[in-house]
Residue frames as qw, qx, qy, qz and C-alpha x, y, z in Angstrom:
[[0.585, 0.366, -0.106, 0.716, -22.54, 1.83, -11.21],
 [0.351, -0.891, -0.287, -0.028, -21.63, 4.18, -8.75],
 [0.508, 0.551, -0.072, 0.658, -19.67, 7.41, -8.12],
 [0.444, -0.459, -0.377, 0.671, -18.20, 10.09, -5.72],
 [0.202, 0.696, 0.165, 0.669, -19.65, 13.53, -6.44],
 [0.484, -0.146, -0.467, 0.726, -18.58, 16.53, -3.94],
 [0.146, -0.792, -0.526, -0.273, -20.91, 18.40, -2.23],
 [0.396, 0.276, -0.204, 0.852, -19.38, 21.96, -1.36],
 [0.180, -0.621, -0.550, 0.529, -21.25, 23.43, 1.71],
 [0.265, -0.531, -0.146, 0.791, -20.30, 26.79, 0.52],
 [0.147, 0.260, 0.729, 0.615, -22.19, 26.69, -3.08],
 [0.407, 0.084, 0.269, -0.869, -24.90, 29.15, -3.26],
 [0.160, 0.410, 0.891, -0.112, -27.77, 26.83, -3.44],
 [0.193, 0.196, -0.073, -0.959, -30.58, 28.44, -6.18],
 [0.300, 0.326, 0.846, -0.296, -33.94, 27.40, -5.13],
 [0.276, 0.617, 0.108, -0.729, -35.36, 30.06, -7.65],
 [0.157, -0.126, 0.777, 0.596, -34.52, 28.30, -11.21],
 [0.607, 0.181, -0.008, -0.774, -38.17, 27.28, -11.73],
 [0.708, 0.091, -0.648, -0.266, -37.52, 23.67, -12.77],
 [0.812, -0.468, 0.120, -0.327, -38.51, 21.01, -10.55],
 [0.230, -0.469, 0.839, -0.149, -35.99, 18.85, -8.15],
 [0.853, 0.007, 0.496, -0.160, -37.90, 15.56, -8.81],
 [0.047, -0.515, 0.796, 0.315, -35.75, 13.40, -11.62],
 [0.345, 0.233, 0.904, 0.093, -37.98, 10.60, -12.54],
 [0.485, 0.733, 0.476, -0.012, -40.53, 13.70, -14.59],
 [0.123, 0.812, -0.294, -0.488, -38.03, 15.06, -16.14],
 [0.904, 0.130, 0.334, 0.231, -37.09, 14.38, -19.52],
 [0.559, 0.617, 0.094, 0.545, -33.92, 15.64, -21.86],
 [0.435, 0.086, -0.103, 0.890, -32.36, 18.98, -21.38],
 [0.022, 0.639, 0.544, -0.544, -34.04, 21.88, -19.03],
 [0.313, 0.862, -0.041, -0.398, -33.29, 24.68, -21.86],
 [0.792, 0.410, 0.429, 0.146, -32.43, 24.39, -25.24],
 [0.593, 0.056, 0.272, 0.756, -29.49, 25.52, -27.50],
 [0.128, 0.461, 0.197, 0.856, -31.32, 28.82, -28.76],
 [0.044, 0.184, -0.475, 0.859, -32.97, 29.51, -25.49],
 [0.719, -0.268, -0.147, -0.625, -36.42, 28.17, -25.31],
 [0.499, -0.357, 0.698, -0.370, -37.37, 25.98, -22.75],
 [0.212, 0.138, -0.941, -0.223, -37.71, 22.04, -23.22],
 [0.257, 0.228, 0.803, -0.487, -41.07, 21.35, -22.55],
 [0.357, -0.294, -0.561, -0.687, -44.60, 20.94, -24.29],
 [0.346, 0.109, 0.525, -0.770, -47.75, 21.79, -21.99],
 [0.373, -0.141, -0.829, -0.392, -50.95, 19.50, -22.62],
 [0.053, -0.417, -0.797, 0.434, -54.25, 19.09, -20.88],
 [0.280, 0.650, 0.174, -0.685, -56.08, 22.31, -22.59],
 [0.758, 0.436, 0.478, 0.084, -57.13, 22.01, -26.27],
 [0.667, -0.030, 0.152, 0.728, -54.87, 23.53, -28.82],
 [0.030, 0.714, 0.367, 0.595, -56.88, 26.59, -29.19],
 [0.534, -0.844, -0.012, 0.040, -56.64, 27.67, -25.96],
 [0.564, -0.705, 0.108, 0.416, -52.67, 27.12, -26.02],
 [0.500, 0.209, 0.306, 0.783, -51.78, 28.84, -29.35],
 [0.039, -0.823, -0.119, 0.553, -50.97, 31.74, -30.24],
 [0.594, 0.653, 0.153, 0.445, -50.71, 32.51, -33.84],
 [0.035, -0.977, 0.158, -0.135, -49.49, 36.11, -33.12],
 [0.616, -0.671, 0.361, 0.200, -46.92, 35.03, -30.51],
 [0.933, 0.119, 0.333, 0.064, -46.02, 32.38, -33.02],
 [0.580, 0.761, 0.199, 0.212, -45.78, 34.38, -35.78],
 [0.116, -0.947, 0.289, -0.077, -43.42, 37.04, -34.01],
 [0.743, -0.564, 0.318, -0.169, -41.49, 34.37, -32.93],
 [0.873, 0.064, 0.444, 0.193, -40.78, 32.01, -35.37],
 [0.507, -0.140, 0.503, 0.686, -37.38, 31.75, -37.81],
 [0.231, 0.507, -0.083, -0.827, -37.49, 34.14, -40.52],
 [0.108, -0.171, 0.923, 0.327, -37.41, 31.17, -43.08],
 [0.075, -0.430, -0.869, 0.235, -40.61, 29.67, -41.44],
 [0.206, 0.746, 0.131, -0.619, -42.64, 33.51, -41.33],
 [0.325, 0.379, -0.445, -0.743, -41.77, 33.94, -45.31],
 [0.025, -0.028, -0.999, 0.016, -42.49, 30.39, -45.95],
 [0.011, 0.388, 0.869, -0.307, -46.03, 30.49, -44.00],
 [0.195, 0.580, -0.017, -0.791, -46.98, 34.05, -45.95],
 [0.298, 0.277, -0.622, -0.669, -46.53, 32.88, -49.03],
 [0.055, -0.202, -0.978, -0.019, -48.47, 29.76, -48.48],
 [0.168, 0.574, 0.577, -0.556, -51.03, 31.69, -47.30],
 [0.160, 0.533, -0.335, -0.760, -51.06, 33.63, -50.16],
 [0.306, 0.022, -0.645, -0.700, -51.03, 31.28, -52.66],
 [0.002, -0.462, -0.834, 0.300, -54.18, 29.30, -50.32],
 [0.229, 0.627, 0.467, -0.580, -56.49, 31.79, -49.97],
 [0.338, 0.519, -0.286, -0.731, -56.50, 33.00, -53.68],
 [0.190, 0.045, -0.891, -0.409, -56.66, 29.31, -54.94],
 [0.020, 0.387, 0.759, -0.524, -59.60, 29.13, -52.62],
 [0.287, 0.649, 0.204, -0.675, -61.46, 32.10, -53.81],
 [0.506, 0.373, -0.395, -0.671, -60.86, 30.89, -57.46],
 [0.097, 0.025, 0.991, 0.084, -62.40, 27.90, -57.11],
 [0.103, 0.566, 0.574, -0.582, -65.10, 29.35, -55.94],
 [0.398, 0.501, -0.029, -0.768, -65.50, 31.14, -59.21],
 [0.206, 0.175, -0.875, -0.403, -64.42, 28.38, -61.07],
 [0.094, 0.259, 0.959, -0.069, -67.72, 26.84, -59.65],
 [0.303, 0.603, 0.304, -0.672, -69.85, 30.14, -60.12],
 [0.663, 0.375, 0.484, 0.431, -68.71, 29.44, -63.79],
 [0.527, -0.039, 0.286, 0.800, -66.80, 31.63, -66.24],
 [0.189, 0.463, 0.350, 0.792, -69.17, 33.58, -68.04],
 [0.321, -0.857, -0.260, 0.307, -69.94, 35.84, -64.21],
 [0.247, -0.674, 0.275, 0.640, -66.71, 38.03, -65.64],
 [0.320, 0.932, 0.139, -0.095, -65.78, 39.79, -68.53],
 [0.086, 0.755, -0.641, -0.106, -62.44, 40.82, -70.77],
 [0.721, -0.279, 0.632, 0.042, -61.57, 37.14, -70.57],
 [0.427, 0.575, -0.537, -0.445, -59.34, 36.10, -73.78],
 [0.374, -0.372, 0.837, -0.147, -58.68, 32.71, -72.42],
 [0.656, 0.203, -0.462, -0.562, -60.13, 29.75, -74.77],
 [0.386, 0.132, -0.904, 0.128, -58.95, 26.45, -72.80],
 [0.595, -0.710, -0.336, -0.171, -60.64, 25.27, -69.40],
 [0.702, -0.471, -0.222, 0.485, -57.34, 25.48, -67.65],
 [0.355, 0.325, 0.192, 0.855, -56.61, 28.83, -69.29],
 [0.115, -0.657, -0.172, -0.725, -59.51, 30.12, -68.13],
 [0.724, -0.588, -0.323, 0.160, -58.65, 28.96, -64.64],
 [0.629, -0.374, -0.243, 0.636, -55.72, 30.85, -64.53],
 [0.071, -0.593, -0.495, -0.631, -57.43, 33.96, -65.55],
 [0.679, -0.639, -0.286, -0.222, -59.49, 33.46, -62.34],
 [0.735, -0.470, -0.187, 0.452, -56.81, 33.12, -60.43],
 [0.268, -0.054, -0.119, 0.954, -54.52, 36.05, -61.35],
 [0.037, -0.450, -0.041, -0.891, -57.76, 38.06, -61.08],
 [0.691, -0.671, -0.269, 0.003, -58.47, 36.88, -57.61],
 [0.649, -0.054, -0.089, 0.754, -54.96, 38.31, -57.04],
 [0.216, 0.396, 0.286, 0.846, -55.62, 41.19, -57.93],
 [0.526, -0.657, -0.441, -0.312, -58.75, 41.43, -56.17],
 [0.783, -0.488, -0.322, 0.214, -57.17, 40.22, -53.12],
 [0.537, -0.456, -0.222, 0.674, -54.75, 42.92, -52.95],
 [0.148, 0.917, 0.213, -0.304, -56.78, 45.64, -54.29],
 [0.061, -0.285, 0.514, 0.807, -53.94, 46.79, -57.47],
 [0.553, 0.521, 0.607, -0.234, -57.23, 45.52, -59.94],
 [0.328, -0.129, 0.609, 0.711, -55.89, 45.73, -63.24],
 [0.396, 0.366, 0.210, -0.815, -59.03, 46.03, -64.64],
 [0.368, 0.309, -0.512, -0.712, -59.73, 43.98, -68.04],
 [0.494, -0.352, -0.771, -0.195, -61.34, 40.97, -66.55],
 [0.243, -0.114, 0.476, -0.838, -63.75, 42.08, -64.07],
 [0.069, 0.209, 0.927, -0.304, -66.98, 40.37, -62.45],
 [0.238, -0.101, -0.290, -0.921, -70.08, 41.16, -64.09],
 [0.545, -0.310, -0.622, -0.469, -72.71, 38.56, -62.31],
 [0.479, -0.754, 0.019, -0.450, -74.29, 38.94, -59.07],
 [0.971, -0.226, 0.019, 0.069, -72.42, 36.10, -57.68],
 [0.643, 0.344, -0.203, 0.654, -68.74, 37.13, -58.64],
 [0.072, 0.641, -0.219, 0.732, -69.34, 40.43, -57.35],
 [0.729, -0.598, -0.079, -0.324, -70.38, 39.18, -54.20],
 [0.897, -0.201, -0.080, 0.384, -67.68, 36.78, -53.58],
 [0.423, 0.522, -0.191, 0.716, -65.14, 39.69, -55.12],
 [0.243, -0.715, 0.203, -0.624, -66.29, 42.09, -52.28],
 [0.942, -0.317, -0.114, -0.003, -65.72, 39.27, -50.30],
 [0.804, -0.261, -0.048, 0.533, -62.48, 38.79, -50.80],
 [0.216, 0.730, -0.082, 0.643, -61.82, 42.23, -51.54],
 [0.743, -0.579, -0.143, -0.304, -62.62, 42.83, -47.88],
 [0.976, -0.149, 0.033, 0.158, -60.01, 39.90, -47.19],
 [0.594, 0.365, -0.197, 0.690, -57.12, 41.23, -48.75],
 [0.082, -0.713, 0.283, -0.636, -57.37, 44.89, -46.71],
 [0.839, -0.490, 0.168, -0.165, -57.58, 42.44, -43.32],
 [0.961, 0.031, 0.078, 0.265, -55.09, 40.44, -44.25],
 [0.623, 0.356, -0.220, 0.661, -52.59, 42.77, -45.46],
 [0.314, -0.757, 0.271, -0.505, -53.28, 45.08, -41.82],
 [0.876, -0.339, 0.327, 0.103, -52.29, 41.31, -39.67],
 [0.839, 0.198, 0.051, 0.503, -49.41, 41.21, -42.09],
 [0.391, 0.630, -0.156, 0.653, -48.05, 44.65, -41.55],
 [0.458, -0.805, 0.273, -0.261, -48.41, 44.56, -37.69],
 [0.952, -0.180, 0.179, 0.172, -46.37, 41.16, -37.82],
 [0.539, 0.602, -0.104, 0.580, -43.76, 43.07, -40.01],
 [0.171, -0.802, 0.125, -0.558, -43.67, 45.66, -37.36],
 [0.738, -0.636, 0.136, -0.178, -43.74, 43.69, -34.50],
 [0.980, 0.038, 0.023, 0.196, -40.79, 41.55, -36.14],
 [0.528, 0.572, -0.083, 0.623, -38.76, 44.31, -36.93],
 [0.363, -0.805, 0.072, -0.464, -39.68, 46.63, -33.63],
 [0.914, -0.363, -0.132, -0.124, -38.61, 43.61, -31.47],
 [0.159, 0.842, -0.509, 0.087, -35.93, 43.84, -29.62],
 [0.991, -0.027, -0.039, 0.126, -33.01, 41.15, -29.53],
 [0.391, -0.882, 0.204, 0.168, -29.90, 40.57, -28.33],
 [0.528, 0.771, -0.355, 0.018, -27.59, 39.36, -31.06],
 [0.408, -0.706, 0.557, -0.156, -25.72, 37.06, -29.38],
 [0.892, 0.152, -0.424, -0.047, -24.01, 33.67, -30.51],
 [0.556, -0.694, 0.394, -0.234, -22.62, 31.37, -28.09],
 [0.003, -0.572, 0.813, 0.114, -19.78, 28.98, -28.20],
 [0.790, -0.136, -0.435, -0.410, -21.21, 25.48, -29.51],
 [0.702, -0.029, -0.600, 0.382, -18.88, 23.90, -26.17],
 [0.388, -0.868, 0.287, -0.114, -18.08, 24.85, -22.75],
 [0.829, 0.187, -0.493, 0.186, -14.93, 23.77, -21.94],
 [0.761, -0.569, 0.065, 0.304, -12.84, 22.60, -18.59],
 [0.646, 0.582, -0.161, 0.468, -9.62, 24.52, -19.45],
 [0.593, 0.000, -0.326, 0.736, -6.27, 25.74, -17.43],
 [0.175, -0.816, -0.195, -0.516, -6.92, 28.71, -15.10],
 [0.105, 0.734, -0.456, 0.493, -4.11, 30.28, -12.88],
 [0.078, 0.557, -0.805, 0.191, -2.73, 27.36, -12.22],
 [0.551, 0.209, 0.649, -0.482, -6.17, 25.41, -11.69],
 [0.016, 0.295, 0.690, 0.661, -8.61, 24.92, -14.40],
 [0.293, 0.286, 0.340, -0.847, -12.07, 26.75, -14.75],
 [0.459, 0.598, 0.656, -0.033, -15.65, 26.23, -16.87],
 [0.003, 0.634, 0.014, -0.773, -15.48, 28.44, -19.32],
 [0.460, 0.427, 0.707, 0.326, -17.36, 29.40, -22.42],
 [0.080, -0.397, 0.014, 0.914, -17.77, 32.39, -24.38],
 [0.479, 0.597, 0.641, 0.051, -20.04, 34.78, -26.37],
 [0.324, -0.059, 0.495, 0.804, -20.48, 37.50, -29.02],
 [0.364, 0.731, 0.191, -0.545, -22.51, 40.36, -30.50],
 [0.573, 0.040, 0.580, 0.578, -22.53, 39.71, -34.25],
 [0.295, 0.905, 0.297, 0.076, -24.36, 42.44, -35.61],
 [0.404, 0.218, -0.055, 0.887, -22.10, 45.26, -37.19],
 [0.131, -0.194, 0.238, -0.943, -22.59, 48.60, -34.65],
 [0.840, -0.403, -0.301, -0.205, -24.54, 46.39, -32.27],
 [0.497, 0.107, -0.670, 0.541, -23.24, 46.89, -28.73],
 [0.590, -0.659, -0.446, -0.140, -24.78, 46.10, -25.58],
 [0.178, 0.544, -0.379, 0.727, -24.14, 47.96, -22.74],
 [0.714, -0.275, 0.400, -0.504, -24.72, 47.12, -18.48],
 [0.624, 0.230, -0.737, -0.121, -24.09, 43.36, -19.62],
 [0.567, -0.445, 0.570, -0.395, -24.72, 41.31, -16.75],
 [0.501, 0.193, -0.840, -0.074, -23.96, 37.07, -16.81],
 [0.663, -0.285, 0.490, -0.490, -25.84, 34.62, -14.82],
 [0.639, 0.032, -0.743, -0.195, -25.12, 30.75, -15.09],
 [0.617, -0.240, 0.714, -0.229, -26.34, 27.93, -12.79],
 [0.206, 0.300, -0.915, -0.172, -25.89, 24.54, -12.75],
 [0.785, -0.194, 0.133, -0.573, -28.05, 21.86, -12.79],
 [0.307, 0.367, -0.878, -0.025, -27.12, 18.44, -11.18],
 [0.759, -0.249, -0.507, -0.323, -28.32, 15.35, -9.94],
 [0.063, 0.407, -0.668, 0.620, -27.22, 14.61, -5.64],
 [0.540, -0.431, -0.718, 0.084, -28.50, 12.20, -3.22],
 [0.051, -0.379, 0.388, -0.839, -30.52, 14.01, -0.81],
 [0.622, -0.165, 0.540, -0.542, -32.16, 12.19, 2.26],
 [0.446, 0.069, 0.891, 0.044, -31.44, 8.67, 0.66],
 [0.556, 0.706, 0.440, -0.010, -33.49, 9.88, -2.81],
 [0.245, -0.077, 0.254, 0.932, -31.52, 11.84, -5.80],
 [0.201, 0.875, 0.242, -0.368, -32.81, 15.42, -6.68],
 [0.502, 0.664, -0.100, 0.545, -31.94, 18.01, -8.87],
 [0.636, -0.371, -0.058, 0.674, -29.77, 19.93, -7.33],
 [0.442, 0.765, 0.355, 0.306, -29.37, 23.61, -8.13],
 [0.511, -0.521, -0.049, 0.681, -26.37, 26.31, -8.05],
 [0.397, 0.917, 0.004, 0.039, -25.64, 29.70, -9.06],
 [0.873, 0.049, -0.093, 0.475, -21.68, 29.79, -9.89],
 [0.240, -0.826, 0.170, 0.480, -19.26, 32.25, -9.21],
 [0.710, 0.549, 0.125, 0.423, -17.79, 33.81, -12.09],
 [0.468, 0.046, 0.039, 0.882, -14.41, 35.90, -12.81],
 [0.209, 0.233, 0.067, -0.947, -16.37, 38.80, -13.66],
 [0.301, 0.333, 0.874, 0.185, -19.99, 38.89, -13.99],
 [0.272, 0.939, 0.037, -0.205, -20.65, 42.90, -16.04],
 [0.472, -0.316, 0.175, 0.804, -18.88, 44.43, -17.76],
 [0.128, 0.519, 0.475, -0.700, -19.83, 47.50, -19.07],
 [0.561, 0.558, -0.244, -0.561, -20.26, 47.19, -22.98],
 [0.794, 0.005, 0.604, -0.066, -19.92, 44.57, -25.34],
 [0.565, 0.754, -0.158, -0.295, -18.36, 45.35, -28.32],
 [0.299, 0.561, -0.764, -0.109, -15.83, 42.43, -28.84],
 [0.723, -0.341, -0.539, -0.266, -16.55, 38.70, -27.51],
 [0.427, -0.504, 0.437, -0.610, -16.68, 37.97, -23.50],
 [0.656, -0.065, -0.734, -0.161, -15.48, 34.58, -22.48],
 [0.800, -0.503, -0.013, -0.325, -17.70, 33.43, -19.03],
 [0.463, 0.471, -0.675, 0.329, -15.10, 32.38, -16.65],
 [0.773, -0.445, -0.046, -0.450, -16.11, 29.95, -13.84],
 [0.207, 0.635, -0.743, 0.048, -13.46, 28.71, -11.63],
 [0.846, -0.298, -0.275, -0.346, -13.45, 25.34, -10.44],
 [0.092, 0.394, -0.695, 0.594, -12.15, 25.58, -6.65],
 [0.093, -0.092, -0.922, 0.366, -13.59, 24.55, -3.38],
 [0.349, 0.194, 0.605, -0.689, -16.43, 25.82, -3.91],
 [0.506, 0.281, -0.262, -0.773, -17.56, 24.76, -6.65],
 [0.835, -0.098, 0.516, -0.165, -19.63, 21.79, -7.24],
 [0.802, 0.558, -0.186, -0.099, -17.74, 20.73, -10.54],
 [0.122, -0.616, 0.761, -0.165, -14.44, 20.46, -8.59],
 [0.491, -0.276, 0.826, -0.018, -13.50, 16.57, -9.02],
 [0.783, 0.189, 0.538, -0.248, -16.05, 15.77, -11.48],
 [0.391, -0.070, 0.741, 0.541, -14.70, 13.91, -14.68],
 [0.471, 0.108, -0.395, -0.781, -17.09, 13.63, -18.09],
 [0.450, -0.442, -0.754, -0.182, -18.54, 10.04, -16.96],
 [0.289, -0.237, -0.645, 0.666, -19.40, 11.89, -13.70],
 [0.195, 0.228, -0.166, -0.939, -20.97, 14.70, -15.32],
 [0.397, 0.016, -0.775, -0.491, -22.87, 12.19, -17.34],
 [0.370, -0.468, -0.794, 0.116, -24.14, 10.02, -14.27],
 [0.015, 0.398, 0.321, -0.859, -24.86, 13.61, -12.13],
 [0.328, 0.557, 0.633, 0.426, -26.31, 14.63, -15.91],
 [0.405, -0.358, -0.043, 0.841, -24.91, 18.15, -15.81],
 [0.339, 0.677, 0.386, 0.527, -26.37, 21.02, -17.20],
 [0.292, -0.343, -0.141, 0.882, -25.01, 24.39, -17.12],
 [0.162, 0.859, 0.460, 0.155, -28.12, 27.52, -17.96],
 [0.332, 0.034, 0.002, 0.943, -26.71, 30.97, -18.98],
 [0.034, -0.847, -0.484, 0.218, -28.75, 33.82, -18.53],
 [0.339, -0.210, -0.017, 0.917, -27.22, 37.56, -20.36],
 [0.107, -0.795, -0.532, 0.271, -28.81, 40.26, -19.81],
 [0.367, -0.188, 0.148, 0.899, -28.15, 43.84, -21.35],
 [0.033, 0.755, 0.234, -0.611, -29.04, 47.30, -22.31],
 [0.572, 0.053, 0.498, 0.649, -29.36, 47.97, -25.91],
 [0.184, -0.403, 0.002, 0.897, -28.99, 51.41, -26.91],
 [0.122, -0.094, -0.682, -0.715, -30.87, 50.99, -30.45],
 [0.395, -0.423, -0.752, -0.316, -34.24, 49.93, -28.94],
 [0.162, -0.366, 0.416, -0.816, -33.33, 51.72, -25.85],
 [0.922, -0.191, -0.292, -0.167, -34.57, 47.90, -23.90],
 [0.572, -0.453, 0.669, -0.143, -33.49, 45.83, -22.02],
 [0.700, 0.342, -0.599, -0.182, -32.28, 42.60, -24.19],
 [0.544, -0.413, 0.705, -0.192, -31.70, 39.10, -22.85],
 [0.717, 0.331, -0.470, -0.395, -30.92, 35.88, -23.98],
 [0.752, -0.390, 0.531, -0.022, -30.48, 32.07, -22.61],
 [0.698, 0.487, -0.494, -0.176, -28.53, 28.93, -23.31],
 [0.731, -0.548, 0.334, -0.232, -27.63, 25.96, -22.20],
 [0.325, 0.641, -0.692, -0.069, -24.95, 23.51, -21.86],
 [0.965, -0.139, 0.096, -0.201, -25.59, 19.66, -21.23],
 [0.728, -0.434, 0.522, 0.099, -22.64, 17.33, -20.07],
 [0.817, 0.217, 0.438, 0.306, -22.47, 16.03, -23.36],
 [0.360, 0.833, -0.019, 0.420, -21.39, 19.88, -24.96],
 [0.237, -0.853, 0.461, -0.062, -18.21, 20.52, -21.89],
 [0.810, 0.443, -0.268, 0.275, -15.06, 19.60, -23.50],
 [0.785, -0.602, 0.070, 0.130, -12.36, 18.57, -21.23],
 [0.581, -0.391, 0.362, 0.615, -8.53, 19.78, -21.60],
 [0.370, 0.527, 0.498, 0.581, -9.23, 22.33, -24.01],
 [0.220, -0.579, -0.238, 0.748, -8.86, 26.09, -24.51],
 [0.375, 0.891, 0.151, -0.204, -10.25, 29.16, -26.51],
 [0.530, 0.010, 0.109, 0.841, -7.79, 30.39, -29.31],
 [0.008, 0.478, 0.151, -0.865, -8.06, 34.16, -29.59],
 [0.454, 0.525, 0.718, 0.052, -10.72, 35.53, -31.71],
 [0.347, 0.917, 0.196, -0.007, -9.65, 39.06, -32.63],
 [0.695, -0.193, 0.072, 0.689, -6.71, 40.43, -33.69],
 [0.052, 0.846, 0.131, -0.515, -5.19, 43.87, -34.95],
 [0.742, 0.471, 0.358, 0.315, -5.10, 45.26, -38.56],
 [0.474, -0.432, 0.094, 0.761, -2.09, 47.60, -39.00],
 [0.067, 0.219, 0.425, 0.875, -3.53, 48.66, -42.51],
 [0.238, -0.732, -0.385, -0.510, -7.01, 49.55, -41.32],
 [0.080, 0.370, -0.229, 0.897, -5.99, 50.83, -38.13],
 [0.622, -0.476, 0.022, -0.621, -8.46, 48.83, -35.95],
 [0.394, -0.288, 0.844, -0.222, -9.26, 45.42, -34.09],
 [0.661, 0.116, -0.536, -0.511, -11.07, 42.60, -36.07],
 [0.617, -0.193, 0.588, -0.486, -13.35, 40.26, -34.29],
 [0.379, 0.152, -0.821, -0.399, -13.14, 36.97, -36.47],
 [0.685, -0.077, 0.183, -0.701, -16.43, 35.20, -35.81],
 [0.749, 0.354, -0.523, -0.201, -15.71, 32.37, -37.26],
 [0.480, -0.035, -0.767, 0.425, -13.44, 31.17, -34.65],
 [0.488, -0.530, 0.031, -0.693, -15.83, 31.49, -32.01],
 [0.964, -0.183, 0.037, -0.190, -16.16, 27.53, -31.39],
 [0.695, 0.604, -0.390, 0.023, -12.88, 27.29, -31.93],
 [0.441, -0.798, 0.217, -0.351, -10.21, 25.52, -29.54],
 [0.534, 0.419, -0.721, 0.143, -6.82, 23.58, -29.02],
 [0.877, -0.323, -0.311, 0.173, -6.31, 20.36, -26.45],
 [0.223, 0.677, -0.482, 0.510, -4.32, 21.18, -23.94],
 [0.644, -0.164, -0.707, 0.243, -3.42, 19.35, -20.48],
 [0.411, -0.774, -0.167, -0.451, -4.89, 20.25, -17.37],
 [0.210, 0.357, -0.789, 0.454, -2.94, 20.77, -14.39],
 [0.463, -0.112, -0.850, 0.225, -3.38, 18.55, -11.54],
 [0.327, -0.604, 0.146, -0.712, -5.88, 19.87, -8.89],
 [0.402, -0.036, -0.852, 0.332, -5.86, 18.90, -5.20],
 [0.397, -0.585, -0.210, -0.676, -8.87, 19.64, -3.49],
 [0.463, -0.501, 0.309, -0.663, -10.03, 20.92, -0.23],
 [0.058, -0.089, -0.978, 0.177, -11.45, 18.56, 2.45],
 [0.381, -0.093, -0.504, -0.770, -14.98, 17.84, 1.06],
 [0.641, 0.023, 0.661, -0.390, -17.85, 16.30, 2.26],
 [0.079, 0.195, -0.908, -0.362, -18.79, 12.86, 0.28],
 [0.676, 0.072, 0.507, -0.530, -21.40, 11.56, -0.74],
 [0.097, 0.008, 0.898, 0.430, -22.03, 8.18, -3.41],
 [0.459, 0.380, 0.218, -0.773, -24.59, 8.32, -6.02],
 [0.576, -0.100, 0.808, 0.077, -25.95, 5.59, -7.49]]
């Protein structure tokens, strides 16, 4: 199957992207929907390329409570096995009468232990408890100093709050049409300031008889602007110079389009720099479609109301007819 994609002379070519031009080792999408890259690095053992820390900072909030508590309850069933094997009558105060009674005994007073509150009526009285106790006594004050820098670091960390439209879309645009997609600070009194917008595209283009990627940075309507305190749709027109001028959605598809955002801003709380990425893939730019408005004004409170909700939101609508430049051609197979 083969197609006609147009190769605009006057595109800024962006040699800087970091992803390789070769197509046959690439697999899926270059960047991913929340902004990490698509890729998994191999050839070093897995100790060498984890990073618990990073991880930890990193990962969903879900996933971080989730992987605490596990830990938690782990390391305390751990340590009361361990008495359960030193055997019951190393401690003291114990009312328990069953075997599994007197297991959980052991266990809420390896709690205890483990985060130093010691209640106090069953305590360790044989050389062997108290050892292990000071053991994991020990354990708990480590543990709970790597759990409050990971608090810290999670909370300290700055981010940019930002949700992006789940589409781009090809929509009408003085009297053309343009690329355009849009985002949003959702935090209440969360507003970036200096905003800056970088997208390129990535496409596929025959180049000396072999397809490459292909990489551009687009021209947008406006790419700052100087706060951010309502959403900001990304407005990318699609004229002679652009390489999207002509192409359809199976074109996109056979070119395998992806569009990478880059925003950048100043955020006043953390007094940082913030940034965030995202990407669109051929299969997320909706054709003949526009944004409906997302905020309106409330006469009884006297303000403007950003309705998040309709972020993704957006109505079919017919594109006008575009007649393009004279192009150079090339067919890609």
């Amino acid at each position: 199957m083969a197609t006609h994609k147009r190769v605009h002379l006057s595109s800024k070519v962006n040699n800087d992207t970091g992803f390789g031009n070769s197509t046959t080792n690439v697999g899926g999408r270059f960047i991913n929907r929340d902004g990490s890259f698509n890729l998994e690095k191999e050839g070093l053992p897995a100790w060498e390329r984890y990073s618990i820390y990073h991880s930890m900072l990193n990962m969903p909030r879900w996933k971080f409570i989730m992987i605490i508590g596990i830990f938690y309850l782990s390391v305390n069933l751990f340590f009361s096995i361990i008495y359960a094997l030193i055997g019951a009558n190393e401690f003291q105060g114990m009312i328990a009468q069953t075997p599994w009674q007197k297991f959980k005994e052991i266990y809420f007073f390896s709690t205890e232990t483990f985060t130093t509150v010691g209640y106090g009526r069953v305590n360790p009285v044989g050389d062997a408890a108290n050892f292990v106790a000071s053991i994991e006594a020990i354990s708990g004050f480590l543990s709970l100093a790597i759990f409050t820098g990971l608090m810290y670091g999670r909370f300290s960390k700055p981010k940019a709050f930002l949700m992006f439209s789940d589409h781009a879309l090809i929509s009408p645009y003085r009297g053309k049409t343009a690329l355009m997609f849009r985002f949003v600070s959702y935090k209440d009194n969360h507003v970036l300031t200096d905003v800056e917008v970088k997208v390129t595209i990535g496409l596929q283009q025959m180049e000396n008889s072999k397809t490459e990627y292909k990489f551009y940075t687009l021209d947008l309507e406006r790419q700052r602007v100087d706060s951010l305190p309502m959403n900001f749709t990304v407005v990318h027109p699609l004229d002679e110079h652009s390489p999207l001028t002509g192409l359809g959605p199976e074109d996109m598809k056979i070119a395998d389009v992806e569009v990478y955002v880059l925003i950048r801003g100043f955020d006043n709380v953390y007094s940082n720099i913030v940034l965030q990425r995202t990407s669109y893939t051929y299969e997320e730019i909706k054709f003949n479609a526009k944004f409906v408005p997302m905020y309106r004004e409330s006469v009884e409170r006297n303000t403007t109301i950003v309705e998040l909700s309709k972020l993704n939101e957006y109505i079919e609508v017919e594109l006008p007819v575009f007649t393009p430049a004279l192009n150079e051609e090339e067919s890609v197979s």
